[in-house]
PDB file of N, H, CA, C and O in Angstrom:
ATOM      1  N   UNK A   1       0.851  -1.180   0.000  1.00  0.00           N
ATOM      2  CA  UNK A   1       0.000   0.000   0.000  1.00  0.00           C
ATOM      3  C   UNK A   1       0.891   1.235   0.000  1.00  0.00           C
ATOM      4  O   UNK A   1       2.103   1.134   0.188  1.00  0.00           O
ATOM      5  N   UNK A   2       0.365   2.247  -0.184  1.00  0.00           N
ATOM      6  H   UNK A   2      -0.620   2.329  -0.337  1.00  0.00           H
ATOM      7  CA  UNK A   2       0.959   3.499  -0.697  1.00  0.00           C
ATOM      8  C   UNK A   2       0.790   4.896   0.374  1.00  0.00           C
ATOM      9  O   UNK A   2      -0.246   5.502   0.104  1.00  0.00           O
ATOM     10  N   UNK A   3       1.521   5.479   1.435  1.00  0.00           N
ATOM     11  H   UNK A   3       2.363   4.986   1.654  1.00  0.00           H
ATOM     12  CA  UNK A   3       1.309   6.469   2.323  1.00  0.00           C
ATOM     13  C   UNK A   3       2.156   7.179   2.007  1.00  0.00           C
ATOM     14  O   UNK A   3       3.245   6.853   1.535  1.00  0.00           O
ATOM     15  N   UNK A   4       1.648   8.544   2.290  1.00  0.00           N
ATOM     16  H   UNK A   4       0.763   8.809   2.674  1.00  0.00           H
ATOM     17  CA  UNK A   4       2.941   9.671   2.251  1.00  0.00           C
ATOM     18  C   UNK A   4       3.709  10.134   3.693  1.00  0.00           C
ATOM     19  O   UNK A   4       3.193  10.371   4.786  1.00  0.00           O
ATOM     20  N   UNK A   5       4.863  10.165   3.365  1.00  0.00           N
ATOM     21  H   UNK A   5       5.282   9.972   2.477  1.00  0.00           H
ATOM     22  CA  UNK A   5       5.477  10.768   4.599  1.00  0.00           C
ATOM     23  C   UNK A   5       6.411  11.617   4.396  1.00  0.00           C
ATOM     24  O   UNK A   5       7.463  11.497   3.769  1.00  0.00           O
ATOM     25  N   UNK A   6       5.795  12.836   5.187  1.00  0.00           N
ATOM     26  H   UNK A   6       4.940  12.933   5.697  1.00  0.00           H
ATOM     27  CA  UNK A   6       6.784  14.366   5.217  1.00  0.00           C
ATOM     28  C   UNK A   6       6.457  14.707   3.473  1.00  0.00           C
ATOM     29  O   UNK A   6       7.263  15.376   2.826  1.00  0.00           O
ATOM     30  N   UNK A   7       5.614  14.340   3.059  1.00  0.00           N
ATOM     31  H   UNK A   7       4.959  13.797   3.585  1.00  0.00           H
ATOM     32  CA  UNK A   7       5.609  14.868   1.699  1.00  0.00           C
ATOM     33  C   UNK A   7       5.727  13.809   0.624  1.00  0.00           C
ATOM     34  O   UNK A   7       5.215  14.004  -0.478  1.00  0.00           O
ATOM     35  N   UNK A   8       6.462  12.558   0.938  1.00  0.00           N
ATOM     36  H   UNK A   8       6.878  12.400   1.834  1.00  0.00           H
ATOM     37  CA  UNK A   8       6.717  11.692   0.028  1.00  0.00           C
ATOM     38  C   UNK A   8       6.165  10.384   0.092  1.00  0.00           C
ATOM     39  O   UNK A   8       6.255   9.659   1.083  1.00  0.00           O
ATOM     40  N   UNK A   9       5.454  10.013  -1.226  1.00  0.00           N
ATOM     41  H   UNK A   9       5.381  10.601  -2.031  1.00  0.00           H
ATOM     42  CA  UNK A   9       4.877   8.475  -1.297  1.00  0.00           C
ATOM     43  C   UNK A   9       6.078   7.211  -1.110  1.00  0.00           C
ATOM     44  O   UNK A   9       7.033   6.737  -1.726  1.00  0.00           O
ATOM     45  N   UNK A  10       5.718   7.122  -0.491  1.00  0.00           N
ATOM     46  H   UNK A  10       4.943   7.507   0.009  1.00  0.00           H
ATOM     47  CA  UNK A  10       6.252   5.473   0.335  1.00  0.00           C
ATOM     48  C   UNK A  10       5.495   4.101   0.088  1.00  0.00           C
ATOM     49  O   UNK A  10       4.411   3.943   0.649  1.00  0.00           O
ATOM     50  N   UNK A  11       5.979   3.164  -0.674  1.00  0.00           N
ATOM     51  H   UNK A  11       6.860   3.293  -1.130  1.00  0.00           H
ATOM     52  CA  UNK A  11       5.381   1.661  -0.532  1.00  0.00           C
ATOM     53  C   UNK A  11       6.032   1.201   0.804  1.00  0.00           C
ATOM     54  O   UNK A  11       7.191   1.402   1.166  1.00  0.00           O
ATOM     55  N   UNK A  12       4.418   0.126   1.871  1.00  0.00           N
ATOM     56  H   UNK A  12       3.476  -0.037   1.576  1.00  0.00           H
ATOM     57  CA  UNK A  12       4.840  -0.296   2.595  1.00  0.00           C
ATOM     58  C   UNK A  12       3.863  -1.704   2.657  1.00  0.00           C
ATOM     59  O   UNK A  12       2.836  -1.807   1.985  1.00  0.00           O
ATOM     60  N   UNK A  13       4.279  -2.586   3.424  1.00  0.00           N
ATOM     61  H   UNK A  13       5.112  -2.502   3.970  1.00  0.00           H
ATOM     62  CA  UNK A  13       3.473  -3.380   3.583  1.00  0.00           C
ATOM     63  C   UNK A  13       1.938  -3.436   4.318  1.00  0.00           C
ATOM     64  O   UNK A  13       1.639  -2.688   5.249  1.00  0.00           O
ATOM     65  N   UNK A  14       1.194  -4.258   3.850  1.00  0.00           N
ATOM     66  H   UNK A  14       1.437  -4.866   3.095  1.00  0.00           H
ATOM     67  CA  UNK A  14       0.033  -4.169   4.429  1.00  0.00           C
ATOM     68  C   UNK A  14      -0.441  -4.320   5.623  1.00  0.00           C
ATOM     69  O   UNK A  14      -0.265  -5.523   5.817  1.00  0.00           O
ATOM     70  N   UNK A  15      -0.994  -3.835   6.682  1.00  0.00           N
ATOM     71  H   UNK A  15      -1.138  -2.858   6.525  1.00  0.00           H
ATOM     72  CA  UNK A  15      -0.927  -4.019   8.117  1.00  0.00           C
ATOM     73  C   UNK A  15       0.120  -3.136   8.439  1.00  0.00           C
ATOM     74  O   UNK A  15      -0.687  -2.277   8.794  1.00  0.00           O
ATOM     75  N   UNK A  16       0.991  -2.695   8.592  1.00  0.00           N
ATOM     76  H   UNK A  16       1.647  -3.393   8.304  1.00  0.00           H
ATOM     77  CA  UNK A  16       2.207  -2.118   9.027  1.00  0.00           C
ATOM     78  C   UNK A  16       1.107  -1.105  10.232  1.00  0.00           C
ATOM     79  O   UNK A  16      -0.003  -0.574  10.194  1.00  0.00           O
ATOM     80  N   UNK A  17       2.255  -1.275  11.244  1.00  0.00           N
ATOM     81  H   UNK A  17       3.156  -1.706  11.275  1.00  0.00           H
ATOM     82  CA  UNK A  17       1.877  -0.369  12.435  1.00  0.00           C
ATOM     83  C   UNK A  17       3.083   0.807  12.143  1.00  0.00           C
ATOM     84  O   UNK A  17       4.133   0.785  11.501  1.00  0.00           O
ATOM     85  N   UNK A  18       2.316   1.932  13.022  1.00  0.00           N
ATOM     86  H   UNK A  18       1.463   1.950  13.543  1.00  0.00           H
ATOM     87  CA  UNK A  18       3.275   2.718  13.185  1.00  0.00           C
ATOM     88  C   UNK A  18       4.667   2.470  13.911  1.00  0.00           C
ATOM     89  O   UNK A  18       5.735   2.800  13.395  1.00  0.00           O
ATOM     90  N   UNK A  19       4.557   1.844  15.186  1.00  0.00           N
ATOM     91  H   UNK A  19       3.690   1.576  15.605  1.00  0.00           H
ATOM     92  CA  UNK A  19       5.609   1.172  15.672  1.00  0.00           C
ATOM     93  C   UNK A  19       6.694   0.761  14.626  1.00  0.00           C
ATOM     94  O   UNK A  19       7.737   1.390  14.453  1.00  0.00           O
ATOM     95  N   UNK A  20       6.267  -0.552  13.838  1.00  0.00           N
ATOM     96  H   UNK A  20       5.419  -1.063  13.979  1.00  0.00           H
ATOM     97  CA  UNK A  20       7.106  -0.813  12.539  1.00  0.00           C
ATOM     98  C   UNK A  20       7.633  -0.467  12.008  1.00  0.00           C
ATOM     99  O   UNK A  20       8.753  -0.928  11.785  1.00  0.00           O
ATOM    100  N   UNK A  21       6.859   1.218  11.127  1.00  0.00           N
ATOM    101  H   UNK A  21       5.949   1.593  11.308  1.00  0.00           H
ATOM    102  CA  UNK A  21       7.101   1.703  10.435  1.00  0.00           C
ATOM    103  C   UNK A  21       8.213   2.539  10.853  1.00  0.00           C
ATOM    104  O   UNK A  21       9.163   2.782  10.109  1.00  0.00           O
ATOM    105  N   UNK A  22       8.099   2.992  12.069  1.00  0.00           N
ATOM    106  H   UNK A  22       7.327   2.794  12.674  1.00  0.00           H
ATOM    107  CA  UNK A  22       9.381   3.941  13.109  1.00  0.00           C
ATOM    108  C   UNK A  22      10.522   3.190  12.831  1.00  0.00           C
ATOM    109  O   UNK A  22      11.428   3.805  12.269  1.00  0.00           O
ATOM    110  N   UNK A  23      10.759   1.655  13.163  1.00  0.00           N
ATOM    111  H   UNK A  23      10.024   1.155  13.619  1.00  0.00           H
ATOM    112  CA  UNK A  23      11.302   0.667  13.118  1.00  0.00           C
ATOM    113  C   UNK A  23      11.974   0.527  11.956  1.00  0.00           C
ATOM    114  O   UNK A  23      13.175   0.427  12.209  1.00  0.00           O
ATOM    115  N   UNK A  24      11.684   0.458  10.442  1.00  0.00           N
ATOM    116  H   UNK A  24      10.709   0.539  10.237  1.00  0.00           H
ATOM    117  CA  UNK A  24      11.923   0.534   9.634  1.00  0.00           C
ATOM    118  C   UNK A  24      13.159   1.443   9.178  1.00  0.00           C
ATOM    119  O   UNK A  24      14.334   1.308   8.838  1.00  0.00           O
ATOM    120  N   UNK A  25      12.200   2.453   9.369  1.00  0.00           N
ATOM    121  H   UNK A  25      11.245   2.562   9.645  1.00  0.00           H
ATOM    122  CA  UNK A  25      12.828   3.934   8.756  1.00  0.00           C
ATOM    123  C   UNK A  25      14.369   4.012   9.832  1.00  0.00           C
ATOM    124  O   UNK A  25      15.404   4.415   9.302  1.00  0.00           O
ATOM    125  N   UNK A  26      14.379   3.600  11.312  1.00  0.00           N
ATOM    126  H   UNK A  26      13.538   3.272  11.743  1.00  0.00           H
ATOM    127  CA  UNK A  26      15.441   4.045  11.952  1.00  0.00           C
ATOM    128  C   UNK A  26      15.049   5.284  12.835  1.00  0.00           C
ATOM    129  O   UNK A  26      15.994   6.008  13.148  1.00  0.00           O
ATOM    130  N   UNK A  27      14.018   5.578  13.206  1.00  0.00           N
ATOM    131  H   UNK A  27      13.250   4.990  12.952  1.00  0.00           H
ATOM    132  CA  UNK A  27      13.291   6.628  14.386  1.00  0.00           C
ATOM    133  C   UNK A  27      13.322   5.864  15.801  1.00  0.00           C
ATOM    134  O   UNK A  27      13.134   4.664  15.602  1.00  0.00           O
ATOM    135  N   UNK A  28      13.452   6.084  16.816  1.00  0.00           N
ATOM    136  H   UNK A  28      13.605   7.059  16.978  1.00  0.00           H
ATOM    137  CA  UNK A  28      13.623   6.617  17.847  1.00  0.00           C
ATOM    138  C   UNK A  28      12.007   7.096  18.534  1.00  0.00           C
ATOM    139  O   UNK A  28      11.729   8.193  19.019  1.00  0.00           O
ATOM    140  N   UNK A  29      11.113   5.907  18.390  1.00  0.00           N
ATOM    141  H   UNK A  29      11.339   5.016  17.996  1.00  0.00           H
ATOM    142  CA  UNK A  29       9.616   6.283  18.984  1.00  0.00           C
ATOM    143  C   UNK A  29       9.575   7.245  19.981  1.00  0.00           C
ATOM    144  O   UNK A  29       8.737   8.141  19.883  1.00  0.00           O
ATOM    145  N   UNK A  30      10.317   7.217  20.901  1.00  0.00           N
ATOM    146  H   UNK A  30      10.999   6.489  20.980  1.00  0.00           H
ATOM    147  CA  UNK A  30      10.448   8.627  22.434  1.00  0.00           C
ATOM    148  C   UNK A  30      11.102   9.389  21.851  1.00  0.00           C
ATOM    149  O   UNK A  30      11.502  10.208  22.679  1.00  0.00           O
ATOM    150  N   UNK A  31      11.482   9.633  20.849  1.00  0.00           N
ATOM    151  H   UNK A  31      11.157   8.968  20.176  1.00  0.00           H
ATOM    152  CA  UNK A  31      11.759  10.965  20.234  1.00  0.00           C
ATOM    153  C   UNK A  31      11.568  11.385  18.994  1.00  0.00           C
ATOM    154  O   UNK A  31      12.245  12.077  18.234  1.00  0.00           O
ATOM    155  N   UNK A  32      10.286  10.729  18.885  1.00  0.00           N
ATOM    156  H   UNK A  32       9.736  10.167  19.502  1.00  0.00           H
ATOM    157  CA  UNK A  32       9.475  10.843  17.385  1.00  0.00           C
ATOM    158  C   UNK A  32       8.140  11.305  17.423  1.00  0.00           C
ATOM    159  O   UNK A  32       7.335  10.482  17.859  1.00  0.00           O
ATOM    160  N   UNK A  33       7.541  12.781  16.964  1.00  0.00           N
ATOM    161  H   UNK A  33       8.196  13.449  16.611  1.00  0.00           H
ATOM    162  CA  UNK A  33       5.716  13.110  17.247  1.00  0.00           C
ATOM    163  C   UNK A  33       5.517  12.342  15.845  1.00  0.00           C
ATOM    164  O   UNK A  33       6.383  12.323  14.970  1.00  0.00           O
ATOM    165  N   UNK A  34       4.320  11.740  15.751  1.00  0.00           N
ATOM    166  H   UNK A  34       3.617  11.755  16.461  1.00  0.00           H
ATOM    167  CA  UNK A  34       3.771  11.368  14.581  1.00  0.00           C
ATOM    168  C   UNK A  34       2.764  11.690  14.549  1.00  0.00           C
ATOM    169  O   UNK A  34       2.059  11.465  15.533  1.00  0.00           O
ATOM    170  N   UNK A  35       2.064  12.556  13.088  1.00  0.00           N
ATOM    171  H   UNK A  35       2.636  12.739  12.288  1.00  0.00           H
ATOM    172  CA  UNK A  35       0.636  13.002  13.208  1.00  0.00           C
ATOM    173  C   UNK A  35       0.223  12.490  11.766  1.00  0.00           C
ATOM    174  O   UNK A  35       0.721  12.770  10.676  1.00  0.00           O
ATOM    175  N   UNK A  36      -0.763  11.714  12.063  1.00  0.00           N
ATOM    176  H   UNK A  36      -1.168  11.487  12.948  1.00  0.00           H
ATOM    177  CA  UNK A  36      -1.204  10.756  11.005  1.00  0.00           C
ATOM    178  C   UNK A  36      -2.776  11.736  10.275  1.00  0.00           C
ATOM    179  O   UNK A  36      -3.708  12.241  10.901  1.00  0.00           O
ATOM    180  N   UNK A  37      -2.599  11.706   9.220  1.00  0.00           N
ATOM    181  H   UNK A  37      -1.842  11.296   8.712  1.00  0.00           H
ATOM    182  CA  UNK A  37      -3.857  12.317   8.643  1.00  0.00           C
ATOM    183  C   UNK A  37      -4.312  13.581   9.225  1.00  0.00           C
ATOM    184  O   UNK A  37      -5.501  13.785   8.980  1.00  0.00           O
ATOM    185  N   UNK A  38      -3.681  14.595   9.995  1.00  0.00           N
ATOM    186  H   UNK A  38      -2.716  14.430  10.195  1.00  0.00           H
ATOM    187  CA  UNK A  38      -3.583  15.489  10.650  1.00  0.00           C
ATOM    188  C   UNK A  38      -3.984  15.457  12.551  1.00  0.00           C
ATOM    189  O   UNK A  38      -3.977  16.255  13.488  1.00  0.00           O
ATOM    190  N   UNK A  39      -4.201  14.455  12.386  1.00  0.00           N
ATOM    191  H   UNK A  39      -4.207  13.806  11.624  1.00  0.00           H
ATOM    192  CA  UNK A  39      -4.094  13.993  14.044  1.00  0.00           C
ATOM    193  C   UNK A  39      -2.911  13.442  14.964  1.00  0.00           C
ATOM    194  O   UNK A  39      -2.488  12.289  14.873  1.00  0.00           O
ATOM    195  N   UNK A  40      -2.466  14.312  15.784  1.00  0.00           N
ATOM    196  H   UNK A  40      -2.809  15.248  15.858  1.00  0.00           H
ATOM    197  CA  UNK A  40      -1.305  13.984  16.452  1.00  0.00           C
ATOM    198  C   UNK A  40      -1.774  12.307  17.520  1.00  0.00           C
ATOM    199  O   UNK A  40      -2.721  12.052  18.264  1.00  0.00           O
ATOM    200  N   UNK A  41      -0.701  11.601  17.126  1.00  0.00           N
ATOM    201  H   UNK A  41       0.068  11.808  16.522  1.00  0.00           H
ATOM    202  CA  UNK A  41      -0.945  10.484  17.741  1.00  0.00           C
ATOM    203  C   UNK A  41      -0.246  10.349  19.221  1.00  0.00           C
ATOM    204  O   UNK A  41       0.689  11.076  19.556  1.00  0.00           O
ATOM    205  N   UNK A  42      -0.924   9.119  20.248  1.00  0.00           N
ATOM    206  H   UNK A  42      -1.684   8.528  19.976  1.00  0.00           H
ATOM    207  CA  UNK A  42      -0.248   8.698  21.538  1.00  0.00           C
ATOM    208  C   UNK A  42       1.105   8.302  21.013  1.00  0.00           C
ATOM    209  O   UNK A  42       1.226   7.963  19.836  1.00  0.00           O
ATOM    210  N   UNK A  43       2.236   8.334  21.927  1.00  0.00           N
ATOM    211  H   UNK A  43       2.138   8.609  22.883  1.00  0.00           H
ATOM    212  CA  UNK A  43       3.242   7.604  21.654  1.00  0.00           C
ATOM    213  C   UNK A  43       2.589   5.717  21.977  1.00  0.00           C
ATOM    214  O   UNK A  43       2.857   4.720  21.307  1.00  0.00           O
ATOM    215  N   UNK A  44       1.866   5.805  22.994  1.00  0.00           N
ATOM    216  H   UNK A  44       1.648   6.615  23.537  1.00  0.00           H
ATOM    217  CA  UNK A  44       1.483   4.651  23.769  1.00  0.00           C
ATOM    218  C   UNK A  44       0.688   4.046  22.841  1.00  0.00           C
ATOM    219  O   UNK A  44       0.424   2.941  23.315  1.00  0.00           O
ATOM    220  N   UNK A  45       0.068   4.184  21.589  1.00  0.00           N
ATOM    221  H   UNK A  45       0.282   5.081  21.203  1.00  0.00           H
ATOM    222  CA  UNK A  45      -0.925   3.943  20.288  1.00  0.00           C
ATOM    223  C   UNK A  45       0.294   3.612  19.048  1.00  0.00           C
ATOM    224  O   UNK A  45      -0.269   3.262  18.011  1.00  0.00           O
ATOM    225  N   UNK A  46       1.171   3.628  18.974  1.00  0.00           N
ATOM    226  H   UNK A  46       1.629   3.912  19.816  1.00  0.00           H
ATOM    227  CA  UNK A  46       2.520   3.498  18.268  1.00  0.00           C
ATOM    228  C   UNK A  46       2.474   1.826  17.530  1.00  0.00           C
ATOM    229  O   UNK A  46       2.524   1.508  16.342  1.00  0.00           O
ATOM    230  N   UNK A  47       2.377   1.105  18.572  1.00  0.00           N
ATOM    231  H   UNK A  47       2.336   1.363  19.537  1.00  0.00           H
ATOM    232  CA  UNK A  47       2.091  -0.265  18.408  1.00  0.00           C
ATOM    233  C   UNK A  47       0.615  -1.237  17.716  1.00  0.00           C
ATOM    234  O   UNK A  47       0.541  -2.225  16.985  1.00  0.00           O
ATOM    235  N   UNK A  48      -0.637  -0.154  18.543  1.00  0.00           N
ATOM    236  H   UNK A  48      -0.577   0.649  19.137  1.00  0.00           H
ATOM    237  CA  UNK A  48      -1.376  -0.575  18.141  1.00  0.00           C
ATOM    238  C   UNK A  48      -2.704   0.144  17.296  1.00  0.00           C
ATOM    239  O   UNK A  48      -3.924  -0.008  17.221  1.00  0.00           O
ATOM    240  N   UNK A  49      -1.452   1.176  16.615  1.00  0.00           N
ATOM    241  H   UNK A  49      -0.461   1.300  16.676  1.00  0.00           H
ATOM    242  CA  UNK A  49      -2.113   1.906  14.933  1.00  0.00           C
ATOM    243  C   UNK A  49      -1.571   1.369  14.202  1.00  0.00           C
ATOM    244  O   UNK A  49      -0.346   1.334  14.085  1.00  0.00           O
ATOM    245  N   UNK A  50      -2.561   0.703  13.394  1.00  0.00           N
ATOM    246  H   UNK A  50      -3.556   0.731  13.489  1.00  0.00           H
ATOM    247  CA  UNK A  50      -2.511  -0.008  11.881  1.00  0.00           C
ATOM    248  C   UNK A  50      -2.597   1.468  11.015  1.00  0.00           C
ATOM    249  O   UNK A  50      -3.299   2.432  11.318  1.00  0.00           O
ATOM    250  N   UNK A  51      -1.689   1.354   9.872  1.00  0.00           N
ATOM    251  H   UNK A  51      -1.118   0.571   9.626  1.00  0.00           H
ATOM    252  CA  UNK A  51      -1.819   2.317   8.668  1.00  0.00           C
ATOM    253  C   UNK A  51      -2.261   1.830   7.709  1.00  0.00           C
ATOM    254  O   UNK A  51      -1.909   0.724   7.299  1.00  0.00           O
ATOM    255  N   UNK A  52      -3.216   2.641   7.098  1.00  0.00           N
ATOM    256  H   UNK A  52      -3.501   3.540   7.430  1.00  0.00           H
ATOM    257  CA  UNK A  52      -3.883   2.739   5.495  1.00  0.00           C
ATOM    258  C   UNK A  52      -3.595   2.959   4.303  1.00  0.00           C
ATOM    259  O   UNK A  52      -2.716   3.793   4.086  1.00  0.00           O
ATOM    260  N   UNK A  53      -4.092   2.439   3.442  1.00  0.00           N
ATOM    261  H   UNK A  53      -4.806   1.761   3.619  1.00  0.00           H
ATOM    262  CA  UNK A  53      -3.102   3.396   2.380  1.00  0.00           C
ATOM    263  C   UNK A  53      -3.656   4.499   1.884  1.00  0.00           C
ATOM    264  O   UNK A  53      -4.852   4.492   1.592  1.00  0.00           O
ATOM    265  N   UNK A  54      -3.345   4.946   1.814  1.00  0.00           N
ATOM    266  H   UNK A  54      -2.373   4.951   2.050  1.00  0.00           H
ATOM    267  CA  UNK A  54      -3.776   6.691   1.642  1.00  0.00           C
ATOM    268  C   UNK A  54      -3.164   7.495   2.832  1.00  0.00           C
ATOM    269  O   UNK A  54      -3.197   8.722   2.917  1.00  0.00           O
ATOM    270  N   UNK A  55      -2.572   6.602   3.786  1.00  0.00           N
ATOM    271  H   UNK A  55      -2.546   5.605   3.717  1.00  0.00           H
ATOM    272  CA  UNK A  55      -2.608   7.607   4.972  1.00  0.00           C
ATOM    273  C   UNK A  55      -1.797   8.756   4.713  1.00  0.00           C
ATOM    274  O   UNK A  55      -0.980   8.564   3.812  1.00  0.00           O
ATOM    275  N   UNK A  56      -1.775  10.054   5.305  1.00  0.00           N
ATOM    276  H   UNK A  56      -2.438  10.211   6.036  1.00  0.00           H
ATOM    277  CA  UNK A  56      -0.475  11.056   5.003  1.00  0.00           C
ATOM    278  C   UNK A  56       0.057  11.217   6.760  1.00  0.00           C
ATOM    279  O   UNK A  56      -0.576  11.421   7.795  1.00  0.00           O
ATOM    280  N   UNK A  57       1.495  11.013   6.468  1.00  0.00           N
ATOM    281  H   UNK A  57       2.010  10.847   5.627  1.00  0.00           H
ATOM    282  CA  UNK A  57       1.677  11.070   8.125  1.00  0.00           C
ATOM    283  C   UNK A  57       2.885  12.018   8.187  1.00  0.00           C
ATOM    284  O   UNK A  57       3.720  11.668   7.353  1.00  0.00           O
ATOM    285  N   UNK A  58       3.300  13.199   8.954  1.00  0.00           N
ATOM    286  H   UNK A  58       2.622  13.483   9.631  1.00  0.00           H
ATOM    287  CA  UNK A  58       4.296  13.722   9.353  1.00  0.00           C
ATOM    288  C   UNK A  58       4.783  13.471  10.892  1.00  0.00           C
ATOM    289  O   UNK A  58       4.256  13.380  12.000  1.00  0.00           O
ATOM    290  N   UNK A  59       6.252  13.405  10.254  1.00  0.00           N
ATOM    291  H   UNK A  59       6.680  13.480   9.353  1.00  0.00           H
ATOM    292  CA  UNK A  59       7.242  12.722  11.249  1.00  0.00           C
ATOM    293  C   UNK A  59       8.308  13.727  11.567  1.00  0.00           C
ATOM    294  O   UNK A  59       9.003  14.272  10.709  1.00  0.00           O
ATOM    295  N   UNK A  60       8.409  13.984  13.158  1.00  0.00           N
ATOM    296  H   UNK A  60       7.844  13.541  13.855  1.00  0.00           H
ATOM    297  CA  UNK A  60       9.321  14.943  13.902  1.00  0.00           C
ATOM    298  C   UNK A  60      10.411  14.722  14.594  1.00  0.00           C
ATOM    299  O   UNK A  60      10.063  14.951  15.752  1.00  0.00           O
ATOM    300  N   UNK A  61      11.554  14.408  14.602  1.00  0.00           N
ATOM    301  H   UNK A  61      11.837  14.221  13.661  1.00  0.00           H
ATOM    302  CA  UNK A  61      12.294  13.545  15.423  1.00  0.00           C
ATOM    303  C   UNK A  61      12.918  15.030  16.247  1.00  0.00           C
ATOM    304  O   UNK A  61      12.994  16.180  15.816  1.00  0.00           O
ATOM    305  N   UNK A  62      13.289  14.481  17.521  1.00  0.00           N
ATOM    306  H   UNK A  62      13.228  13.546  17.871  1.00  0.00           H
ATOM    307  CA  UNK A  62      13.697  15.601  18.331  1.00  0.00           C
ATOM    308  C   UNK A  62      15.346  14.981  18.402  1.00  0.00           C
ATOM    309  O   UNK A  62      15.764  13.851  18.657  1.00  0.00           O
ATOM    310  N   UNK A  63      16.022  16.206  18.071  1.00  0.00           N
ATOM    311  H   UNK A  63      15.683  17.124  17.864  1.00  0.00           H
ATOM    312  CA  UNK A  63      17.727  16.043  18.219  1.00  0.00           C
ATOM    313  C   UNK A  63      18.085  16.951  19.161  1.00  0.00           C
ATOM    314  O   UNK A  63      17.773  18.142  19.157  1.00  0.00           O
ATOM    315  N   UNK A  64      18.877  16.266  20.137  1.00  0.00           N
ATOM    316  H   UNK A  64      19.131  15.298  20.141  1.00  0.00           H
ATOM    317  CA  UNK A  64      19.424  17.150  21.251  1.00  0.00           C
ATOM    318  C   UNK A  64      20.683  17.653  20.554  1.00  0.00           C
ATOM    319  O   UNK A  64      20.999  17.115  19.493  1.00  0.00           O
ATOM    320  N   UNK A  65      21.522  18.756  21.114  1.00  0.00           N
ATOM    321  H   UNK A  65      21.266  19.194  21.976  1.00  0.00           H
ATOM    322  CA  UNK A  65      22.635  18.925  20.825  1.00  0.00           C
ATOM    323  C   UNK A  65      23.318  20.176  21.678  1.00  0.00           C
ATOM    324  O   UNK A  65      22.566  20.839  22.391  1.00  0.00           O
ATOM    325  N   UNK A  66      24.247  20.396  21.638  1.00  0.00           N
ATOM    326  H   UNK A  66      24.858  19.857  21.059  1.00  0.00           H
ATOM    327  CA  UNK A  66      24.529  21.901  21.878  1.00  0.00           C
ATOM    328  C   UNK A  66      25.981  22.477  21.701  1.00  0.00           C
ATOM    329  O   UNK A  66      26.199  23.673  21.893  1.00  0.00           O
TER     330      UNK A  66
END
């Protein structure tokens, strides 16, 4: 199935959780906001949100530094 993220269409598998998908990519869930279809999601819902295809999701990773 076919979702966009940060702007760009992505093939992923079917069922894929967000969890996974964090997983995948190399994110850092406690330091990742994800807002799926314009709804900011639980971190604690990570595991058990299934994605759609169509979904559009933006992804925030927080970098410490100084």
């Amino acid at each position: 199935m076919k979702i966009t993220i940060n702007g760009e269409t992505k093939e992923i598998a079917d069922g894929a959780t967000v969890a996974a998908l964090l997983d995948e990519l190399g994110f850092d869930p406690k330091a990742t906001v994800v807002e799926r279809n314009a709804e900011i999601l639980e971190r604690a819902n990570y595991a058990d949100t299934t994605l759609a295809d169509g979904d559009a999701l933006e992804l925030v990773r927080f970098v410490g530094g100084g």
